[in-house]
N, C-alpha and C positions, 0 to 999 in steps of 0.2 A: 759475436756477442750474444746472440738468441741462444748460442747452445750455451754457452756459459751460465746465462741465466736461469735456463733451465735447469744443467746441473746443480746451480748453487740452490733454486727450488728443492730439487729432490733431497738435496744433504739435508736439505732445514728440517722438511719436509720427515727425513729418514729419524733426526735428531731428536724433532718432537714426539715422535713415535717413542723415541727408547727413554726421553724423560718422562713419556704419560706413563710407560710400564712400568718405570722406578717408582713414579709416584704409586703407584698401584699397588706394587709391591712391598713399599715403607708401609703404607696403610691394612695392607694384608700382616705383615709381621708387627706391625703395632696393635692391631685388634688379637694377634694370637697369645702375644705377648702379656698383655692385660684379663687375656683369658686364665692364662696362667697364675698370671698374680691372682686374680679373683678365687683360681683353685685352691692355691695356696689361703687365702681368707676363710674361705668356705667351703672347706674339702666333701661337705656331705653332699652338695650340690652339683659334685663334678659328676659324670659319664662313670670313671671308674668305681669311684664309690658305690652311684647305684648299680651298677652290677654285681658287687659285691653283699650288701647288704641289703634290709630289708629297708624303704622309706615311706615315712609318715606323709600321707598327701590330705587333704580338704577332705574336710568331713561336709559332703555333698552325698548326694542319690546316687550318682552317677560312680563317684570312688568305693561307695559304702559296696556298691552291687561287686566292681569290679572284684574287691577284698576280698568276698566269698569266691567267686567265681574261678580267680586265680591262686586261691590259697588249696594247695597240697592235700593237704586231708579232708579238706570237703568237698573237692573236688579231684579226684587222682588223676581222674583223664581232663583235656580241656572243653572250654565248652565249643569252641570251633578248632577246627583243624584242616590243615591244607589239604586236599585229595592228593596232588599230584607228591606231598612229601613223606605220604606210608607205601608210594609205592618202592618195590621192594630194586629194581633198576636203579635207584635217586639213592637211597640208603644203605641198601645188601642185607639189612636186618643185623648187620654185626655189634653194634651196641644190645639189640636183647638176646644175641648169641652168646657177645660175652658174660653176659647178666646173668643168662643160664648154667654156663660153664663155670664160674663163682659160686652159684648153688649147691650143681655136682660136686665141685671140690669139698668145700663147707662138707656138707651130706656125709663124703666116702672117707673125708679128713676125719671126722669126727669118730666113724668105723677103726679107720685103723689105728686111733689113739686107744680104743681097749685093748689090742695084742703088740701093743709099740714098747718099749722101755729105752727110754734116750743115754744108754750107758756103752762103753766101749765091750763090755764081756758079751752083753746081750742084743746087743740093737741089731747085729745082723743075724744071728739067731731068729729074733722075732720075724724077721723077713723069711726064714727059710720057712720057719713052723704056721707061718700064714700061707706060703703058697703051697705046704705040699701035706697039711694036718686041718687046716681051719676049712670048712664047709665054703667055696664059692671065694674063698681067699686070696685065690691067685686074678679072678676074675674084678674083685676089688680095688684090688693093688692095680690093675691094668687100668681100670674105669679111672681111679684119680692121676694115675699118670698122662694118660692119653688127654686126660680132663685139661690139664697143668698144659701139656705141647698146644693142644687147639684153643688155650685162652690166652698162647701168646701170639699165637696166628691172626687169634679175631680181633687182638687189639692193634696193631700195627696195622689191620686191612681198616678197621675204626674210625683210627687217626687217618690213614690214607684217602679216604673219600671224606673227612671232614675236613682234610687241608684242600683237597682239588676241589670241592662244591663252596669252598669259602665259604663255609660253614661256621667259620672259628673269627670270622667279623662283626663289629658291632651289632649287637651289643652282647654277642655272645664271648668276647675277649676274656675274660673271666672266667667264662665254662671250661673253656681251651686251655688255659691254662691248670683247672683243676685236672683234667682230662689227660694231660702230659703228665702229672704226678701221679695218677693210676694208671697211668703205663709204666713209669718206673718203679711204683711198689709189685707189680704185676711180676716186673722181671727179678725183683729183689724174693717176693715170695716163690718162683722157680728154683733163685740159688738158693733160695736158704733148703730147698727141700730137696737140693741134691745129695749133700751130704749125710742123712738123714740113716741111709740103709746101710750106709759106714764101708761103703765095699773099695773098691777100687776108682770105678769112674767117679764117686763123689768124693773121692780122698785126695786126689790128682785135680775134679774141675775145682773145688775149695782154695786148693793149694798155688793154685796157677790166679784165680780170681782176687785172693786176698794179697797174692803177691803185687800185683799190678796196683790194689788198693796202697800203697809203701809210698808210689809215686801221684799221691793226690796232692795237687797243690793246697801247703797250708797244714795239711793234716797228717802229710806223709813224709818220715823223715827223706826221704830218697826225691821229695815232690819239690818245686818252686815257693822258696821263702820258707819252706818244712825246717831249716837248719833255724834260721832268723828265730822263729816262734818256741824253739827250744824240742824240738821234737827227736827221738829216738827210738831205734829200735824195742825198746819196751812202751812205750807211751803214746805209740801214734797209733792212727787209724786200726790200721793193721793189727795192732795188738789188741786194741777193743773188738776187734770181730772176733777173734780166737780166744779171747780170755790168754794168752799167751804169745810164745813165742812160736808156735808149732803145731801143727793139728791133731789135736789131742781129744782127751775125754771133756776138756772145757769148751775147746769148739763145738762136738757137738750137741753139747747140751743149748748154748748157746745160739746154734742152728734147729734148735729145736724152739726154745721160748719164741724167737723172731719169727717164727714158720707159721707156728700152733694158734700164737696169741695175739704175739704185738703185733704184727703187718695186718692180719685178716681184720682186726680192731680200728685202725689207721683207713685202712682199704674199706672197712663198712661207712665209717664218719664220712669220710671225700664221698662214696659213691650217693649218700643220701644227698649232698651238698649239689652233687651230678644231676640228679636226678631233678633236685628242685629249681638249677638254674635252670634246668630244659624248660620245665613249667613256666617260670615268670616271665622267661626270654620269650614266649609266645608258642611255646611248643616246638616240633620239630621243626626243624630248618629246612626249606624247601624252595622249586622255583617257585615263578610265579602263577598265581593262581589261574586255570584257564575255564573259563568259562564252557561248559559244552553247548551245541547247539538247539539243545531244547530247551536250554534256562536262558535264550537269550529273547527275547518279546519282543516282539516284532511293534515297531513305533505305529502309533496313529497319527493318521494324517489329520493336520491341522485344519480346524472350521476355514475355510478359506474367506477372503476379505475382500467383499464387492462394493466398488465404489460406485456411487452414485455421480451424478452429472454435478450436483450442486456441492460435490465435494465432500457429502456426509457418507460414514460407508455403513455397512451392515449392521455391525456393534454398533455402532455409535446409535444406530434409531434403534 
């Protein structure tokens, strides 16, 4: 009988335990629940929103200072910053690598847009008359190429130490995601500037990459629900990239507007957006701050407290 009772203790015992959790749990997903609804009432007020946007706070001393302090152009650098997150081990410096490399490109793009003509008679022409007539030509052409390979190297190393340092967590969620759209314009401006010298290896990677575009779901007759949507060999994806059915003189002009204009355009807007989350998010993302052992002050010892016999002590008279 003792052990019975015992046992039936602990079942109770075990029982009320996994009702206190339920309870716990019901009130854990009723508070998140109602979080939600409230987001939904007042989406300016959610986490997401202000990462996104700019928000109006109390017009106090303290917000008024902060406003200047964190705003962009009157302040470009922060006014604190973590030590241990410019060091170059925590970050690798490949965000102002890339930054540089975006520069170069811009710079040596802009160059070779005077000896370029985006036609099928001439465009590879122009590539031969720059590397082996134009002064320092060939040297050119290498610089934005080379430029193009090491800025897709330093954005993939980028993104790699921003996903392993949890970088890309509150409240930076937002930055992260801008940040994954300049890496795919990164790679969209690569392809578009393959085909550009009109030669072989751009004629073939175009032709293999727009082919594989056929089968985009939605947009590509050959893709998932592509038929549903009314999509065909002239109408889809596929054919907005080429201007046609085939890679012709409309693709490459067309790989020329996306290269020259519209991407670098797209790519400048995001990277200001990049830039100014870093800013409001607190600056670079880094560990935790470590104090060294000369900023650390050594405590004074406290007035010590002598009692007296009568019970009064030192302070007190």
């Amino acid at each position: 009988m003792p052990e019975e009772n015992g046992g039936s203790k602990e079942k109770t015992s075990v029982l009320e335990k996994v009702q206190a959790d339920a309870a716990a749990l019901r009130e854990t997903l009723k508070e998140k629940t109602k979080q939600q609804v409230d987001g939904l009432k007042e989406p300016e007020k959610t986490q997401l929103y202000r990462s996104m946007f700019r928000v109006k706070h109390d017009d106090e001393p303290r917000n008024r200072a902060l406003s200047v302090l964190s705003n962009v152009f009157f302040h470009l650098h922060p006014a604190k910053v973590n030590r241990d997150a410019t060091k170059y081990n925590f970050t690798w410096g490949m965000g102002g690598i890339t930054f540089y490399l975006f520069i170069v490109l811009t710079f040596t793009g802009v160059l070779l847009m005077f000896y370029y003509h985006p036609t099928k008679v001439q465009a590879f022409r122009d590539i031969l008359y720059l590397e082996n007539d134009v002064p320092f030509g060939k040297l050119l052409r290498n610089m934005h190429r080379w430029a193009a390979h090491l800025m897709i190297i330093a954005v993939w190393l980028h993104m790699f130490r921003v996903f392993m340092t949890g970088s890309y967590k509150r409240p930076r969620e937002f930055n992260w995601c801008v940040g994954v759209l300049l890496m795919v314009l990164t790679m969209l401006l690569s392809f578009t500037g393959y085909l550009l010298p009109d030669d072989q290896l751009g004629f073939w990677a175009v032709t293999v990459g727009t082919n594989m575009a056929r089968a985009t779901p939605f947009l590509g007759h050959e893709g998932p629900l592509g038929g549903l949507l009314g999509m065909t060999p002239y109408n889809d994806v596929r054919f907005a990239l080429l201007g046609g059915s085939i890679v012709d003189a409309n693709a490459l002009l067309r790989a020329y507007i996306w290269h020259c204009i519209a991407i670098p355009l797209i790519v400048s807007i995001f990277l200001g957006v990049h830039f100014w989350r870093v800013r409001k998010d607190g600056g670079i993302s880094g560990p935790a701050p470590v104090m060294l052992e000369s900023e650390i002050k050594e405590e004074r010892n406290p007035r010590p407290v002598v009692l007296r016999p009568s019970g009064i002590s030192q302070h007190d008279k």
